[in-house]
Phi, psi and omega in degrees: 000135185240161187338270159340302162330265177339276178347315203252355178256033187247345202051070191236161207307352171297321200270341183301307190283325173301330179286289206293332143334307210253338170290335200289297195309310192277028257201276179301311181296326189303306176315335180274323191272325153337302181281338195267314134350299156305298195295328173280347177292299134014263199291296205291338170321281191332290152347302183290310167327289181285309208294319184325299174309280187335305178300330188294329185272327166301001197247337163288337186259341175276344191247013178259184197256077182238000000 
């Protein structure tokens, strides 16, 4: 058993930093699954937003006066 091992299963500050290690990460993935979330809300908004437009000038042009 080495010197770590023995360490983190006493709960002494290695399992301390190793707890506090896994929160960051797990910290981090949320800021991340977040950021990815927005950014596809985002784009299929957007998408819908311009296809909206598009229809919209065809529907105007089919519909003018010439």
């Amino acid at each position: 058993m080495s010197h770590e091992t023995s360490a983190a299963q006493h709960g002494t500050p290695a399992e301390k930093k190793d707890k506090k290690a896994r929160k960051a990460r797990k910290d981090e993935e949320g800021w991340f699954e977040r950021g990815v979330a927005l950014r596809a809300g985002f784009y299929i908004f957007g998408t819908h937003l311009f296809a909206g437009f598009i229809w919209l000038l065809f529907y105007l042009g089919e519909h003018a006066h010439k």
